[in-house]
C-alpha positions in Angstrom: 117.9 194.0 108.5 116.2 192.8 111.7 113.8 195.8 112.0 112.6 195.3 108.2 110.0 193.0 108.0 110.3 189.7 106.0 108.0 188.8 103.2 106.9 185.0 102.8 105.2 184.8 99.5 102.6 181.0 99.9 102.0 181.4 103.4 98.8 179.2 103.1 101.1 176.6 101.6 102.4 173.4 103.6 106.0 175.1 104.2 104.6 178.7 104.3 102.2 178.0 107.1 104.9 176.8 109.1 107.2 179.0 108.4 105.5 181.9 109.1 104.3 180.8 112.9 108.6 180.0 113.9 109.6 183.5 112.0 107.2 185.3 114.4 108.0 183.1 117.4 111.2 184.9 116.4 110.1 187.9 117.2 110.7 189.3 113.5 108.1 191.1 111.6 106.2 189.3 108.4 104.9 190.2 105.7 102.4 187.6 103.7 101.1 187.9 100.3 98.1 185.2 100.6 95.1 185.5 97.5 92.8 185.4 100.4 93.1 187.1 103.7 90.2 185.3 105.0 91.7 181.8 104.5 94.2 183.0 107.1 91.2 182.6 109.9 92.1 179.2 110.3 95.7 180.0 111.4 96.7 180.6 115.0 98.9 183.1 114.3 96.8 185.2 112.0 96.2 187.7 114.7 99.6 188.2 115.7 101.2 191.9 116.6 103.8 191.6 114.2 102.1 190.1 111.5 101.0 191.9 108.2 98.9 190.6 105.4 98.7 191.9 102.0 96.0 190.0 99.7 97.1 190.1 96.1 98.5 187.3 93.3 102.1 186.6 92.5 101.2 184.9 89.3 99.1 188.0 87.9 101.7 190.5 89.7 98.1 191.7 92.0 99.8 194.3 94.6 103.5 192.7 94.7 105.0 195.7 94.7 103.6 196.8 97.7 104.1 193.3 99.5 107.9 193.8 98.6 107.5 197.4 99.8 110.7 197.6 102.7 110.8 194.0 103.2 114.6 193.2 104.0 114.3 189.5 103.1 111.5 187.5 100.4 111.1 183.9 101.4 109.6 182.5 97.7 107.7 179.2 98.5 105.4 179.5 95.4 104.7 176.6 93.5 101.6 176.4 91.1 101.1 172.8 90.3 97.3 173.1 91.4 94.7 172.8 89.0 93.5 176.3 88.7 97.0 176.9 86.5 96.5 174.1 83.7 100.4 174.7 82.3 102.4 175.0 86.0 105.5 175.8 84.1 104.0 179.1 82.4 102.6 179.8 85.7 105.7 179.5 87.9 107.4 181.3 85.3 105.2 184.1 85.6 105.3 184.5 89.4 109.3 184.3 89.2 109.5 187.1 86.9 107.3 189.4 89.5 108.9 188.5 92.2 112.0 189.2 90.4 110.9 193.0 89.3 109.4 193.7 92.7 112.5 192.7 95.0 114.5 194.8 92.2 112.3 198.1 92.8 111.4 197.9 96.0 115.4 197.4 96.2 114.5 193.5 98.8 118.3 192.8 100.0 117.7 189.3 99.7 115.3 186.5 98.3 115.5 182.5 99.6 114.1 180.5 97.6 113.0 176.1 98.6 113.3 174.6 95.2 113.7 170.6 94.1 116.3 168.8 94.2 118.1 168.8 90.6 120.4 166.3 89.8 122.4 166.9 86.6 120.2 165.0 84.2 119.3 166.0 80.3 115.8 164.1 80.9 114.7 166.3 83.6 111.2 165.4 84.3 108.8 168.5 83.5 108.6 169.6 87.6 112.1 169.3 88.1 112.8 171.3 85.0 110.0 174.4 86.2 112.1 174.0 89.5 115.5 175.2 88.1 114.1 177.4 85.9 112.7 179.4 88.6 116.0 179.7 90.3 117.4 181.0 87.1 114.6 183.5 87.1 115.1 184.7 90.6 118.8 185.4 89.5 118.3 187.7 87.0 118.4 190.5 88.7 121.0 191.9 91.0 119.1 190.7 94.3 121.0 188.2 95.9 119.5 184.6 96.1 119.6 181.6 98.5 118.4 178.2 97.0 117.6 175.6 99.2 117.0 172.1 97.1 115.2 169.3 98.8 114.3 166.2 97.4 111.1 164.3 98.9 110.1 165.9 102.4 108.8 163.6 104.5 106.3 165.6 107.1 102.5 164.6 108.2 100.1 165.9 105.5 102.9 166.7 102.8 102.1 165.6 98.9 105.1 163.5 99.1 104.0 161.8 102.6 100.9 161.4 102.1 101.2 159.6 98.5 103.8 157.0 100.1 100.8 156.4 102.8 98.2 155.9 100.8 99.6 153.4 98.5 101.7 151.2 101.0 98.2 151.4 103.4 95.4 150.6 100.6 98.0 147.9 98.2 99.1 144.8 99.5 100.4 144.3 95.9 102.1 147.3 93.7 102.6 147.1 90.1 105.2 149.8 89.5 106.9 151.7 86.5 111.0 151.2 86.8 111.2 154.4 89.1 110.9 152.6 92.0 114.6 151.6 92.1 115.4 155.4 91.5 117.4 156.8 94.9 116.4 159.8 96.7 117.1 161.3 99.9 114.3 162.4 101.8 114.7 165.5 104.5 112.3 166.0 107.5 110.5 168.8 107.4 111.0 170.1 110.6 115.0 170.0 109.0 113.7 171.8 106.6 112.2 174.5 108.5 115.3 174.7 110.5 117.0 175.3 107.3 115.1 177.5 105.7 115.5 180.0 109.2 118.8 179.3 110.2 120.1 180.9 106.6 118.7 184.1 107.5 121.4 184.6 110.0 124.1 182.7 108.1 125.6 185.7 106.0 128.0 183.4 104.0 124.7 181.9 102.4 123.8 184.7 100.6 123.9 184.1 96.8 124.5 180.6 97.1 122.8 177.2 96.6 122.7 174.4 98.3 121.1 170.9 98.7 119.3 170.1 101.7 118.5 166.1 102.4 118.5 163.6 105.2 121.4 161.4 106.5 119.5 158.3 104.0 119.4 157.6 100.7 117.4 154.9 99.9 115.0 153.7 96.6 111.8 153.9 96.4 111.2 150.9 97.4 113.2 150.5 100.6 110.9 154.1 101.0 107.7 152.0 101.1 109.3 149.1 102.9 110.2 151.5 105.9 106.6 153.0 105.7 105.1 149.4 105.7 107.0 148.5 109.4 106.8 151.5 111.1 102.9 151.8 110.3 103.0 148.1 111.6 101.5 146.7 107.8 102.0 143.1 106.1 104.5 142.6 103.8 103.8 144.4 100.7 104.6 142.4 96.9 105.9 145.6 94.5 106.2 144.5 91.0 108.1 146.4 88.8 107.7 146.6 84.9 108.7 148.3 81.9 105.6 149.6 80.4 103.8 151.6 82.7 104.2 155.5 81.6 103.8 158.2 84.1 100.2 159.2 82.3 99.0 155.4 83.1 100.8 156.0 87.2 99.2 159.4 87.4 95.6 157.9 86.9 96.4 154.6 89.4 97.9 156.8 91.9 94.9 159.1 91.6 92.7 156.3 92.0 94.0 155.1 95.3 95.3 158.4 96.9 93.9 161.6 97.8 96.4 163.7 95.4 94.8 164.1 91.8 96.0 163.1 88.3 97.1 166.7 87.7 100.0 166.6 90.6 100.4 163.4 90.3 101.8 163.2 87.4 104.7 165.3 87.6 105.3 164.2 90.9 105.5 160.5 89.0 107.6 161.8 86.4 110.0 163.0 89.2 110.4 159.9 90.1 112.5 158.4 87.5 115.4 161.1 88.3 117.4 160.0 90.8 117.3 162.8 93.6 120.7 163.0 95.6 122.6 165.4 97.5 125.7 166.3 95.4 127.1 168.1 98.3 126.3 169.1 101.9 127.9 172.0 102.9 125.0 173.1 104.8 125.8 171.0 107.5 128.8 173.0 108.6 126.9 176.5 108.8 123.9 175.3 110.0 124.6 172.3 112.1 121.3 170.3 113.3 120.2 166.7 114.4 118.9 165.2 110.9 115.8 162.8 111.3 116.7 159.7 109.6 113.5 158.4 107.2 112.9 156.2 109.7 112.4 158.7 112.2 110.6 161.1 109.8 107.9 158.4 108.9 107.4 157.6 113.3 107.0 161.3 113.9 104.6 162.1 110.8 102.7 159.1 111.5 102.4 159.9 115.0 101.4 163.6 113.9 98.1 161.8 111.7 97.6 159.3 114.5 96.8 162.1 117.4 95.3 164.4 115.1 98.1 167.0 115.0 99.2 168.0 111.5 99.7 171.7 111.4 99.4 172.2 107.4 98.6 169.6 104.5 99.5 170.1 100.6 95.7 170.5 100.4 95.9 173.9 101.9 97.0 175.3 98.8 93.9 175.1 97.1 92.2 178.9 97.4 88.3 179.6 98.3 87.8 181.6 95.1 84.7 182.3 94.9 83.7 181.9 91.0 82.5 184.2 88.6 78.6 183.6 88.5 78.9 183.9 92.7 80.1 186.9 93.2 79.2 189.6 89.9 76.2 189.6 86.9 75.3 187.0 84.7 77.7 184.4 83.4 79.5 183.7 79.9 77.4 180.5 79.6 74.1 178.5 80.0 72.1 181.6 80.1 73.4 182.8 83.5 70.7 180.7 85.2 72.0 179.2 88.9 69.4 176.4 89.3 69.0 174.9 93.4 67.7 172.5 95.4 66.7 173.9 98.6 65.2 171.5 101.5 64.8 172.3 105.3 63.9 170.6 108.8 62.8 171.7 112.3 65.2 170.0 115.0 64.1 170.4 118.7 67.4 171.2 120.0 70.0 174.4 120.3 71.8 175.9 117.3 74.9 175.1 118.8 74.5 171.2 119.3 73.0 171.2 115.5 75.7 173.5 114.8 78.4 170.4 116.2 77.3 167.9 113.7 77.0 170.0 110.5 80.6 171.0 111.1 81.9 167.6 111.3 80.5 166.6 108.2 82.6 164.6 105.9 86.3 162.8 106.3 86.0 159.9 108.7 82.4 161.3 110.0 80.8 160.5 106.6 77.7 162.8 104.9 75.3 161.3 107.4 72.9 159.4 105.2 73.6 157.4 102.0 77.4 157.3 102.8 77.5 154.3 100.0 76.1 157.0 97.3 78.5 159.6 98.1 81.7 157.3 97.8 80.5 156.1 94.3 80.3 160.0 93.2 83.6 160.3 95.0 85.0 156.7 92.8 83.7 158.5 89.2 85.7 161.8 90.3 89.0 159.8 91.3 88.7 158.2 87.8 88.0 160.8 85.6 91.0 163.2 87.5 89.3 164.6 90.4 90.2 164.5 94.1 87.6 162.3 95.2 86.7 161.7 98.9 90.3 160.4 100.5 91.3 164.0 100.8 89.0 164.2 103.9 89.9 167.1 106.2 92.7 168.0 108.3 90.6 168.2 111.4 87.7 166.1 112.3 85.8 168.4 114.8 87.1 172.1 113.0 86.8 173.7 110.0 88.4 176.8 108.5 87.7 179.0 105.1 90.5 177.5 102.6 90.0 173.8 104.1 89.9 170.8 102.0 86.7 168.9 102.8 86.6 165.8 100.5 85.9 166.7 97.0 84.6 170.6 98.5 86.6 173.1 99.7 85.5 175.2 102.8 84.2 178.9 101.4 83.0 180.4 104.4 82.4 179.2 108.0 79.9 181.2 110.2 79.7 179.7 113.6 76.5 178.2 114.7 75.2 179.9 111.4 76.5 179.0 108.1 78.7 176.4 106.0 79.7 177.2 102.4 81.2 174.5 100.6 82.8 174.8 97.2 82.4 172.0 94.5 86.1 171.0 93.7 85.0 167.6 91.7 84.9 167.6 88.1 81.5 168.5 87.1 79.7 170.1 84.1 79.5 173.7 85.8 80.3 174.9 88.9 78.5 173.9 92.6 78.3 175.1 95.6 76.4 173.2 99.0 75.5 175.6 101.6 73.9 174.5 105.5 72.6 177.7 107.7 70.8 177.5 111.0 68.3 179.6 112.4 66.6 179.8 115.7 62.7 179.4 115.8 61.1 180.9 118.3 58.3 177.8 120.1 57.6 179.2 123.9 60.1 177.6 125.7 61.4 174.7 123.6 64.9 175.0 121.7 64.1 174.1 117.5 66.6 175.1 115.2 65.9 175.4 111.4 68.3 173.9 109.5 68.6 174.4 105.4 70.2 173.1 102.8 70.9 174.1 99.8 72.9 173.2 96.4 73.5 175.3 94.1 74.8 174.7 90.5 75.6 176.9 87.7 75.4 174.5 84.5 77.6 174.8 81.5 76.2 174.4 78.3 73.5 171.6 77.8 75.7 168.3 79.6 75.6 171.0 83.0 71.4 171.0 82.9 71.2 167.5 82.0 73.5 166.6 84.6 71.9 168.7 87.3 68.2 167.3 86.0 69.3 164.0 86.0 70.2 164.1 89.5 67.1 166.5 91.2 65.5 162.9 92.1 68.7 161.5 94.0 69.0 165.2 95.2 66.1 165.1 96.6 66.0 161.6 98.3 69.7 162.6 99.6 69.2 166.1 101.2 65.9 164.9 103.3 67.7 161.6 104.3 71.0 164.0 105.6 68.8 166.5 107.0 66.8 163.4 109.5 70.3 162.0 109.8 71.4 165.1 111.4 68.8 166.1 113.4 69.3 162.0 114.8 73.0 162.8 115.4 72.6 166.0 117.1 70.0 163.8 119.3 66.8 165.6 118.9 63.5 165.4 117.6 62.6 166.4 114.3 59.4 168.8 114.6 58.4 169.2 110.8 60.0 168.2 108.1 62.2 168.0 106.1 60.4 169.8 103.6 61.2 171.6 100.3 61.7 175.1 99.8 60.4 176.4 96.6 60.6 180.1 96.1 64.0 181.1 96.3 64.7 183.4 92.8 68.5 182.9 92.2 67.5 183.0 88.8 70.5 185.3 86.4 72.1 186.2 89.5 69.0 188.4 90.5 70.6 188.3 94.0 74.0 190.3 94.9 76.4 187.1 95.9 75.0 183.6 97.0 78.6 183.8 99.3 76.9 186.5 101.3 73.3 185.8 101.5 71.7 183.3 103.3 69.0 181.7 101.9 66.6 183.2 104.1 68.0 186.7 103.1 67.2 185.5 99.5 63.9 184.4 100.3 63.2 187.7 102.1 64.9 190.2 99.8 62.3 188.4 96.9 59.3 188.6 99.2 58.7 185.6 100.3 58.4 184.5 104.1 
């Protein structure tokens, strides 16, 4: 089986992208089915030898027949609580059933499979419930199947992590639904990893199922009580009462924490099973030092402190471009793209202007008007968006696939280009680009840089709300563009200024991902 090569299906996902990097420090041979290759730039090991990536969908069933093609083992780390899928359970259900039919064909000897925790409760919240049933799925077929079931895993930049920090950090008080006297046991997930390889060499794991947890088991409140000393916080006051529903959690939780309403409310109605190890048989095959939750909190929140978190659950997000981007016109508003386009002359090098467009956003800030930005940010947290406390995973980098505040990273062009997607709620879709160009001035070093948003309204609330705003646009975009040039310490030559003749109109132009704006200008005649 060693010389087949081993397909991990979510390899952009939190486990996946860890996964991947220890199988090939292996020396095995992987296979990933990612929806887009080019997210994968932002991974160390995306060029490696004995890597193979195959871009296709394992919701829609796009090309995973020929990712299951000779594959000796399919990791399955798929999970589709993201809001592109608005029922996750139809969705999982879905990907199951592929993955099912193409290990059966493609005749896979084996598929593991990192599911949740179950206990044996008839109120299974709706995530635990999609959880099983996937397993169930994955067994249909005569493909043997490992099942691996954690409960909360405790890592720097998982959901799970991350919530806990968020709400212990920002709420000296906590008023709190009854879950929070619910018991879990939280697992490492470095034990997890360790797990999740350490089975493929264990033969009497195949077809079986096991549960996977750390040596604690604690409530959720002794959880935030070990967060709240080892990040060296004041005593937190945690309230419990009988009335708070999950819907009424969700929207607090989304409020204060970087993970939105729609995975936050499943996660919350989790929380009110209790999720314990009913057996630990693991221990004995694959034998390994388990971090206590103690230990697992140090080590993630050393991992934030120095800057060092490998993957976050915000990797999961995908840089699809939409519709109106990339083909003709759209299904609504007329297929008009409307813009706001301004630019300024900096007397300095691409590459130092270059430096302070990429490390935009997160703790850095947008630059100019930082107070405006975090009350957009405030309206998106409350009406179910992710707001600004996702920030970014690295404050000098940035990838295609990143999370970047309420954007997400589209494409990155060094010392040329930054795409960002819109991922707030809005009445259409949006899309901020920054490009640089050199102008040529004798000797001196000026840069032009532009910036442009783009929006694609729907219906009559999308053009009123992209009206409404062209005068705060406007004031915005020139502040940033002086703030910029300040930071990158030069001198702004002329500007900023508006640019008016860009035709985007009916998506006149091939893609807006692919051209510039000074292609645009050019390919309509304009100089």
């Amino acid at each position: 089986m060693h010389d087949k090569p081993i397909l991990v299906t979510g390899a952009t996902g939190y486990i996946g992208g860890r996964l991947v990097p220890l199988l090939l420090a292996q020396g095995r041979k992987v296979r990933v089915l990612v929806r887009s290759k080019r997210k994968l730039d932002s991974r160390p090991w995306a060029a490696h030898e004995n890597l193979e990536v195959i871009e296709g969908d394992m919701v829609s069933g796009k090309r995973t027949m020929e990712a299951a093609r000779g594959c000796g083992v399919a990791y399955y780390l798929i999970h589709s609580m993201n809001p592109s899928h608005k029922d996750f359970s139809d969705a999982d259900r879905k990907a199951a059933y592929n993955m099912v039919q193409a290990c059966r064909i493609n005749r896979v000897q084996r598929i593991i499979y990192l599911s949740g925790l179950v206990p044996d409760d008839p109120n299974l919240s709706k995530h635990l419930a999609s959880r099983a049933e996937v397993a169930q799925i994955l067994s249909l077929s005569d493909v043997p199947v490992t099942v691996l079931r954690a409960a909360q895993i405790i890592g720097a930049g998982s959901a799970s992590f991350e919530l806990l920090r968020y709400l212990v950090d920002r709420l000296p008080m906590m008023v709190t639904p009854r879950w929070v006297h619910s018991k879990c046991q939280p697992i490492a997930v470095s034990n997890v990893l360790t797990y999740l390889t350490g089975v493929l060499d264990a033969q009497e794991t195949v077809g079986e199922t096991y549960d996977i947890g750390g040596p604690d088991v604690v409530t959720y409140r002794e959880l935030f009580e070990i967060y709240r000393k080892e990040a060296g916080l004041r005593k937190r006051f945690i309230i419990p009462v009988p009335v708070l529903t999950p819907r009424l959690s969700s929207l607090w939780i989304n409020l204060v924490t970087p993970v939105p309403t729609n995975l936050a409310r499943p996660l919350v109605e989790g929380l009110r099973n209790n999720v314990v190890c009913s057996e630990n048989r693991i221990r004995e095959i694959i034998p390994q030092s388990l971090l206590t939750v103690q230990e697992s909190v140090e080590l993630a929140l050393t991992r934030v402190r120095q800057r060092t978190v490998d993957t976050c659950w915000t990797d999961a997000g995908e840089p699809e471009i939409p519709e109106w981007v990339t083909c003709g016109d759209s299904s609504y508003a007329g297929g008009t793209t409307l813009y706001s386009a301004h630019a300024v002359h900096i007397r300095d090098t691409v590459e130092q202007v270059w430096k302070v467009v990429k490390s935009v956003g997160g703790e850095t800030g947008w630059y100019k008007d930082d107070y405006l930005w975090r009350i957009r940010g405030f309206i998106d947290k409350i009406i179910g968006g992710p707001g600004l406390r996702r920030g970014r995973r690295n404050p000098e980098e940035l990838f295609i696939g990143d999370a970047l505040d309420f954007w997400r990273v589209l494409d990155v062009q060094e010392n040329k280009r930054l795409l960002l997607l819109a991922e707030m709620k809005l009445p259409g879709e949006a899309l901020l680009e920054f490009t640089l160009f050199p102008v040529t001035t004798g000797t001196e070093h000026v840069t032009e840089l532009r910036m442009v948003a783009y929006f694609h309204p729907r219906g009559l609330w999308g053009m009123a709300y992209w009206y409404s705003l062209c005068p705060v646009h406007m004031v915005i975009f020139k502040g940033m563009l002086k703030a910029i040039a300040k930071a990158a310490k030069g001198d702004v030559v002329k500007g900023p200024w508006r640019i008016r003749h860009i035709a985007l109109q009916r998506c006149s132009l091939d893609t807006v991902q692919k051209l510039t704006v000074a292609e645009a200008m050019k390919r309509n005649g304009h100089t």
